[in-house]
Backbone as a printed PyTorch tensor [residue, N CA C, xyz], in Angstrom:
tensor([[[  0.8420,  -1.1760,   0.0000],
         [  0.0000,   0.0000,   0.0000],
         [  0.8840,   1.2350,   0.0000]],

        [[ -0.1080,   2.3180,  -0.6530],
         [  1.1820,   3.5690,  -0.5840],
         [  0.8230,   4.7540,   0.5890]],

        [[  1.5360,   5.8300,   0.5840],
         [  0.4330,   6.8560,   1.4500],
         [ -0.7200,   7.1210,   1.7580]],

        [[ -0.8120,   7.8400,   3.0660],
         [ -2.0110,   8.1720,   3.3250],
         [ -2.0900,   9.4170,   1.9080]],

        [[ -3.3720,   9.5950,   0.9360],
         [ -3.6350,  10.5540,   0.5790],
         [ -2.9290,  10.2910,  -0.9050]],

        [[ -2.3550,   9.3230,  -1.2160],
         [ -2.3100,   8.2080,  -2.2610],
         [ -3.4340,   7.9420,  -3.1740]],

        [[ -3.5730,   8.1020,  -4.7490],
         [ -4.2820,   7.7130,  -5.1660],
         [ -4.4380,   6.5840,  -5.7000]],

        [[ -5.6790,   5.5810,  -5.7820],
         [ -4.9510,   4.2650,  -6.3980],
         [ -6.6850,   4.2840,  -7.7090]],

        [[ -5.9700,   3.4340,  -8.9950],
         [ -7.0370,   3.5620,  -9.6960],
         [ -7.7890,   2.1030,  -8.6360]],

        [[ -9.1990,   2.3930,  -9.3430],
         [ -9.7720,   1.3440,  -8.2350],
         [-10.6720,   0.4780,  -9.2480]],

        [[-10.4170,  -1.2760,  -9.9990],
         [-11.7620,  -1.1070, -10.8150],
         [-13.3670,  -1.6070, -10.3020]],

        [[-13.7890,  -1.6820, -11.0540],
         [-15.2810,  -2.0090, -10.4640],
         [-15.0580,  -3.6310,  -9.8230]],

        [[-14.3140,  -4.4870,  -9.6460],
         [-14.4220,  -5.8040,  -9.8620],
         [-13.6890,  -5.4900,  -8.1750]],

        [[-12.6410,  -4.9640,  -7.9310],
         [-12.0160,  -4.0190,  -6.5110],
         [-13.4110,  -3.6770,  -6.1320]],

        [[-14.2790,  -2.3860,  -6.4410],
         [-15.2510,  -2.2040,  -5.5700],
         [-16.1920,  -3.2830,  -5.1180]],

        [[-16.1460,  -4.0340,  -5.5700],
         [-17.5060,  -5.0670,  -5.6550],
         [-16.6420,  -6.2770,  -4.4440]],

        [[-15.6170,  -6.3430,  -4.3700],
         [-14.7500,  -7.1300,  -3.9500],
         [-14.6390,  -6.4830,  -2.4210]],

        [[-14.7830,  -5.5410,  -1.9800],
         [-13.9620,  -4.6390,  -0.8510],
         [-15.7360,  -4.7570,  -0.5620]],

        [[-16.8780,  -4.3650,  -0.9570],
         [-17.8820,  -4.0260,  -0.4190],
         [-18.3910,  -5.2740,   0.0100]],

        [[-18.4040,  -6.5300,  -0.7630],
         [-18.6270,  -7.7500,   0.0750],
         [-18.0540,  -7.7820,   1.4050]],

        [[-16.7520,  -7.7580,   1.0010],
         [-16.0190,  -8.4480,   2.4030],
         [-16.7270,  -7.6220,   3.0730]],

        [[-16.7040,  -5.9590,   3.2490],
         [-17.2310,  -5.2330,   4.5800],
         [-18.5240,  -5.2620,   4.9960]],

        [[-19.0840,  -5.9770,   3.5240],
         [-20.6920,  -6.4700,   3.8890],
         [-20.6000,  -8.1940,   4.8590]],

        [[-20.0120,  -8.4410,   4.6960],
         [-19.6710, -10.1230,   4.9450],
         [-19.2100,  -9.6010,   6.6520]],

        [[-18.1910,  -9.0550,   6.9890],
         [-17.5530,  -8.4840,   8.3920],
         [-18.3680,  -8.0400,   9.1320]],

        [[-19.1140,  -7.3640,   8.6500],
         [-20.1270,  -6.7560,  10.0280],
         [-21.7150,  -6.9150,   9.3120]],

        [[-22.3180,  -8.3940,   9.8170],
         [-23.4240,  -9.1080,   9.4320],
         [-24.8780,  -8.3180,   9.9110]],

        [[-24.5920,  -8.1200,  11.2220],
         [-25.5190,  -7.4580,  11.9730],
         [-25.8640,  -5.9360,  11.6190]],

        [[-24.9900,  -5.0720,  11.6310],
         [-25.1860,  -3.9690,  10.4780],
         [-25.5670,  -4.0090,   9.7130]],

        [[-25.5180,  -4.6320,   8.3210],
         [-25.4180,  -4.9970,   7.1360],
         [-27.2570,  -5.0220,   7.2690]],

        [[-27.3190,  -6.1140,   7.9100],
         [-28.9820,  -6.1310,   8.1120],
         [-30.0930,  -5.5550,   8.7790]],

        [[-29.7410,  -5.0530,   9.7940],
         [-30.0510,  -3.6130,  10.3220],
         [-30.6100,  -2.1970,   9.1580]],

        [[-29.2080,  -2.2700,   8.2110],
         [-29.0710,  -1.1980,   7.3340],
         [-29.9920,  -1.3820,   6.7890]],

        [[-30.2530,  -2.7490,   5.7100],
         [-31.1480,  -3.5060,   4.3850],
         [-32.5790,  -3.2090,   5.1300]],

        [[-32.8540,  -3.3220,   6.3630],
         [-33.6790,  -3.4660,   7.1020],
         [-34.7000,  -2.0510,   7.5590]],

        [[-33.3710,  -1.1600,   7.5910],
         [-33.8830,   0.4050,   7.5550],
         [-34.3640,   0.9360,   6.3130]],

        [[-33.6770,   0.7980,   5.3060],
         [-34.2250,   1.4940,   4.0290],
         [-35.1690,   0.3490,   3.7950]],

        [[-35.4620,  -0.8700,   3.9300],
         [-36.7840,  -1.5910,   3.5180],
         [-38.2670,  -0.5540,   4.2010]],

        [[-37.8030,  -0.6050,   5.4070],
         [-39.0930,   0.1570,   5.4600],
         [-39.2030,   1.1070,   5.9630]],

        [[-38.2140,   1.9970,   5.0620],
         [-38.4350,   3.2980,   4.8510],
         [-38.9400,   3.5540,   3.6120]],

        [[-38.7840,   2.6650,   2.4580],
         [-39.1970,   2.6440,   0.9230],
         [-40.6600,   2.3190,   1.5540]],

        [[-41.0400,   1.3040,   2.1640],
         [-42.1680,   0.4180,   2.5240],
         [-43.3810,   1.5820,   3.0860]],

        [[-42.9910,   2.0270,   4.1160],
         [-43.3230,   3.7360,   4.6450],
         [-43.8570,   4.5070,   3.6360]],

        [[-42.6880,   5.0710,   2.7060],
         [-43.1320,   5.6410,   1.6250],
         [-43.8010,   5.5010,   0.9760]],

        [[-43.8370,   4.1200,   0.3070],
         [-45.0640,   4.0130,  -0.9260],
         [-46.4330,   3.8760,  -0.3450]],

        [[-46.3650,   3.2670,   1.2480],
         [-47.5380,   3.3960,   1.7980],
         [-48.3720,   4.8250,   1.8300]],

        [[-47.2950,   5.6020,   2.1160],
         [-47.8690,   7.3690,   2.0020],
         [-48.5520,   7.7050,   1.0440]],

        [[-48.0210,   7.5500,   0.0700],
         [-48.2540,   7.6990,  -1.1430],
         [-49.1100,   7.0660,  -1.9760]],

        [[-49.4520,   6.0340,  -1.5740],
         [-50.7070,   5.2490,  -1.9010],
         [-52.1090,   5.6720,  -1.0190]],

        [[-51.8500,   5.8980,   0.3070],
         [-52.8910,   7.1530,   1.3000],
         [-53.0340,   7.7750,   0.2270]],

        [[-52.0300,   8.8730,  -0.0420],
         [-52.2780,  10.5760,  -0.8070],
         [-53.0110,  10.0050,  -1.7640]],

        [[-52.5930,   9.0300,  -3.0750],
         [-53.2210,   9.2730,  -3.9660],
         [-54.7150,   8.8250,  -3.5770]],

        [[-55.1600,   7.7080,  -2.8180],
         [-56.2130,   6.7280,  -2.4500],
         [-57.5510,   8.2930,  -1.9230]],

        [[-56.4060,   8.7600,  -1.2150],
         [-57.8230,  10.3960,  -0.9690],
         [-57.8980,  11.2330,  -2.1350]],

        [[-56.7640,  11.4950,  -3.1040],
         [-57.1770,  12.1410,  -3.9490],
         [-58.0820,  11.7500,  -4.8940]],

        [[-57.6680,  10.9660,  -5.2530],
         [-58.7910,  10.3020,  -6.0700],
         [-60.3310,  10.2230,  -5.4780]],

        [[-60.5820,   9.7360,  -4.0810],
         [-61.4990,  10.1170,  -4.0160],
         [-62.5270,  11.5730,  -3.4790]],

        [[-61.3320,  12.4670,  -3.4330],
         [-61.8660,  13.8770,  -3.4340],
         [-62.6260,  14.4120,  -4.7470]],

        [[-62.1250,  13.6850,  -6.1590],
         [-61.9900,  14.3770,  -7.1020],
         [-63.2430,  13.2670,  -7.4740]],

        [[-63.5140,  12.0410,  -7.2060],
         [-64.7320,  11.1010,  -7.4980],
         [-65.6930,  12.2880,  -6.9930]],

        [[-65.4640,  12.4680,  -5.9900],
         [-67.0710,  13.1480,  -5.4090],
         [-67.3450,  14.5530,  -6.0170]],

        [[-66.4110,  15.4000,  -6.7020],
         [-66.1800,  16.5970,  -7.3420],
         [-66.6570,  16.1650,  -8.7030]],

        [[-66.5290,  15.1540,  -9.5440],
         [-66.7790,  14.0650, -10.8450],
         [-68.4350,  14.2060, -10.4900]],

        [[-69.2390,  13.4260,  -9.4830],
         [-70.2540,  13.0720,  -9.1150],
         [-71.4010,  14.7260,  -8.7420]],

        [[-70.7660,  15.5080,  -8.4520],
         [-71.9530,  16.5140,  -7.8240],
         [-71.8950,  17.5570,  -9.4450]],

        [[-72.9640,  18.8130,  -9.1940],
         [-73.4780,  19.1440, -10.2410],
         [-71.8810,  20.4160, -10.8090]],

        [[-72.5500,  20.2440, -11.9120],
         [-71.2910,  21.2530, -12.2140],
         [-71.2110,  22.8370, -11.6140]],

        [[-72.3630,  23.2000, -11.7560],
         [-72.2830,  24.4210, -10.6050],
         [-71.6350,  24.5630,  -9.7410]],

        [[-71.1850,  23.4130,  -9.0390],
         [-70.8520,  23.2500,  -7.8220],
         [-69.3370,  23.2520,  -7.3830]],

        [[-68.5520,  24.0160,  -6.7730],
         [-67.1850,  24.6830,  -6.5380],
         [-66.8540,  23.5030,  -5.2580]],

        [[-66.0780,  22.7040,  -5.1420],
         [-65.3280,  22.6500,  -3.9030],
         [-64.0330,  23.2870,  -3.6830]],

        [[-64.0260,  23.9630,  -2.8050],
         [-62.6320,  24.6430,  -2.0290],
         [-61.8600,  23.6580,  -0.7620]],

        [[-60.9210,  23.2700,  -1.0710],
         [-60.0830,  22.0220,  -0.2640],
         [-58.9340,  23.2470,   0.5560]],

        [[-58.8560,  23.8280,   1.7450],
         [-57.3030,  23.5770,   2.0920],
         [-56.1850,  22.5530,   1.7890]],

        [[-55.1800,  23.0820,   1.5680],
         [-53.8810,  22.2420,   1.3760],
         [-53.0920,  21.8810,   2.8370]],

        [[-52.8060,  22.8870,   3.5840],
         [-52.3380,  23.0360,   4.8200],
         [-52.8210,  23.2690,   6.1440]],

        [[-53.3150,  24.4880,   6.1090],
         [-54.2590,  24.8850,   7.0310],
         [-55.5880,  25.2550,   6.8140]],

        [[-56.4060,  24.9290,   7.8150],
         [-57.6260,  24.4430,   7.4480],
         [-58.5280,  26.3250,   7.2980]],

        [[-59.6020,  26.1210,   6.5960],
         [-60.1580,  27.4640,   6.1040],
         [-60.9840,  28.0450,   7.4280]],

        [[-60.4650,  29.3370,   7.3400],
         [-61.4660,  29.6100,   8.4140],
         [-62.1440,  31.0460,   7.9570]],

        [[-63.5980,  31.4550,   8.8060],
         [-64.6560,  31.8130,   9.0010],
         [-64.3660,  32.9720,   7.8770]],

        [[-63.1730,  33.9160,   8.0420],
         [-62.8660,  34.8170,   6.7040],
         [-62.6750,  34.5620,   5.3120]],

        [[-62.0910,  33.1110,   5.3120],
         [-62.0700,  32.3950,   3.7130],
         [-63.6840,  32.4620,   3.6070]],

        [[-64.4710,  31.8550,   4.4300],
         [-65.7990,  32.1850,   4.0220],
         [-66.3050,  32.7210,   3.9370]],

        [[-66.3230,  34.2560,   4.3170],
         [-67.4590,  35.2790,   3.5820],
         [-66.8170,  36.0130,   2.7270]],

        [[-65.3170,  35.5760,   2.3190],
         [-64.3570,  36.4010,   0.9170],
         [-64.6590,  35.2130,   0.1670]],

        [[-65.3780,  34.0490,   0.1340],
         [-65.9070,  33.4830,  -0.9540],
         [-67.6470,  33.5330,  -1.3280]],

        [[-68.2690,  33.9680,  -0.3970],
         [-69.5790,  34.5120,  -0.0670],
         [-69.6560,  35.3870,  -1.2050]],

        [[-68.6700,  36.7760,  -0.8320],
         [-68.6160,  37.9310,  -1.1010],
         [-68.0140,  38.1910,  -2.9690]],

        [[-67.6500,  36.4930,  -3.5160],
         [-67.1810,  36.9000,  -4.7830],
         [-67.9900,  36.6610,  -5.8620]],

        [[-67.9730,  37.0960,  -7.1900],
         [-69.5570,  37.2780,  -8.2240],
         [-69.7480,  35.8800,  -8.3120]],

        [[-71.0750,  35.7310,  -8.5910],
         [-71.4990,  34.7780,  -9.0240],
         [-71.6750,  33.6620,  -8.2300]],

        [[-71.7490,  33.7740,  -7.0740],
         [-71.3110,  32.9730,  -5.6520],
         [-72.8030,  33.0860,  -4.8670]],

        [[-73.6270,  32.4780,  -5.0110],
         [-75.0410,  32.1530,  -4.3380],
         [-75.1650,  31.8460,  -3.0490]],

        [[-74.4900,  30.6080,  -2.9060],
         [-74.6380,  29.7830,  -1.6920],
         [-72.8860,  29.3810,  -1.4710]],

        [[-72.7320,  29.7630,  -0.0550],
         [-70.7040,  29.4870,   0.4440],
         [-71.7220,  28.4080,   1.7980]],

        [[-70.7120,  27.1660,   1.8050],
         [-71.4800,  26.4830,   2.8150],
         [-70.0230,  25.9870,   3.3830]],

        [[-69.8260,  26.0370,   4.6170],
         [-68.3830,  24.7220,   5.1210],
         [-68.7580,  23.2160,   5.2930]],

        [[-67.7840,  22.8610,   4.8290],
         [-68.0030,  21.4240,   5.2750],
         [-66.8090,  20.7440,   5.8730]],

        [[-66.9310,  19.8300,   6.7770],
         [-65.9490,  19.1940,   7.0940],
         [-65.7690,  17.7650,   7.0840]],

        [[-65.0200,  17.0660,   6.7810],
         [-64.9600,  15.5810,   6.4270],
         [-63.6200,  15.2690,   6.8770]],

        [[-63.6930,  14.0590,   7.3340],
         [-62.9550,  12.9550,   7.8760],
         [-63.7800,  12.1000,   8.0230]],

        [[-62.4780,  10.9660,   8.0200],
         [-62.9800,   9.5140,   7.7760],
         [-62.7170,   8.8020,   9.6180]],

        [[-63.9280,   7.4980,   9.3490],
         [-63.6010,   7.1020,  10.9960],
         [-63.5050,   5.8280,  10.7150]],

        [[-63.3320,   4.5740,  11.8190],
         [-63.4940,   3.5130,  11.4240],
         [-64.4800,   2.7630,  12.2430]],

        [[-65.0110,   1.7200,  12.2380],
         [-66.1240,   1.3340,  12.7570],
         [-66.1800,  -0.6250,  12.4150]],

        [[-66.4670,  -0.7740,  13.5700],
         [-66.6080,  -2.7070,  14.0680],
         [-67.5270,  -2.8310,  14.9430]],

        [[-68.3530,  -3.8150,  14.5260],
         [-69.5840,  -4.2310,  14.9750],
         [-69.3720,  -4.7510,  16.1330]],

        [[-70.1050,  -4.1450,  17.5070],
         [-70.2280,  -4.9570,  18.7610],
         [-69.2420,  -3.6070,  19.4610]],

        [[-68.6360,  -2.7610,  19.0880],
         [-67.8950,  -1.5390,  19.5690],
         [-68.5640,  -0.1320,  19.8120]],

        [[-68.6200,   0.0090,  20.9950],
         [-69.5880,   1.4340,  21.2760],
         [-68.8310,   2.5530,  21.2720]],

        [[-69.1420,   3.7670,  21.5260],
         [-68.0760,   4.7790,  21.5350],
         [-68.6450,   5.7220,  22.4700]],

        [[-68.5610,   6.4430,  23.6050],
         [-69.1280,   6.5490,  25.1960],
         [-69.9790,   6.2310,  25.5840]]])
């Protein structure tokens, strides 16, 4: 080996060679690691299957009601009492109503107070 700070060419057949062994040396890491990004990918697409699973059905029920009909969604924070009479207050605007929706879950033989 040469100096610290030595360059050495390195080829791919070297990388692949050096990353086993240090994959092979410390087993318990190794799987730990595989183990973290599994379900952190796993996490993710779950999210993301949520997001789209509500969007889609925000936009079913927007598909389904009359065309007249405006829904206003917050993105972040939720609308309050002034978003509603500055949508009251704009042309062509008849009826401003709030609504609020969330979803719950529910099993037979389970009371709730």
């Amino acid at each position: 080996m040469g100096e610290v700070g030595e360059c050495r060419d390195l080829r791919v057949a070297d990388i692949v060679r050096l990353s086993l062994k240090a994959l092979l040396s410390r087993k318990r890491r190794a799987a730990l690691t595989l183990l973290g990004v599994l379900v952190g990918v796993l996490t993710l697409t779950a999210v993301v299957s949520i997001a789209y699973g509500y969007s889609s059905a925000v936009l079913g029920v927007i598909k389904l009601s009359s065309p007249r009909l405006v829904l206003v969604i917050a993105r972040s924070d939720p609308l309050t009492n002034s978003d509603l009479i500055t949508l009251e207050n704009l042309p062509g605007v008849k009826v401003a109503t709030p609504l609020v929706m969330f979803s719950i879950s529910a099993r037979e033989g389970c009371r709730i107070g």
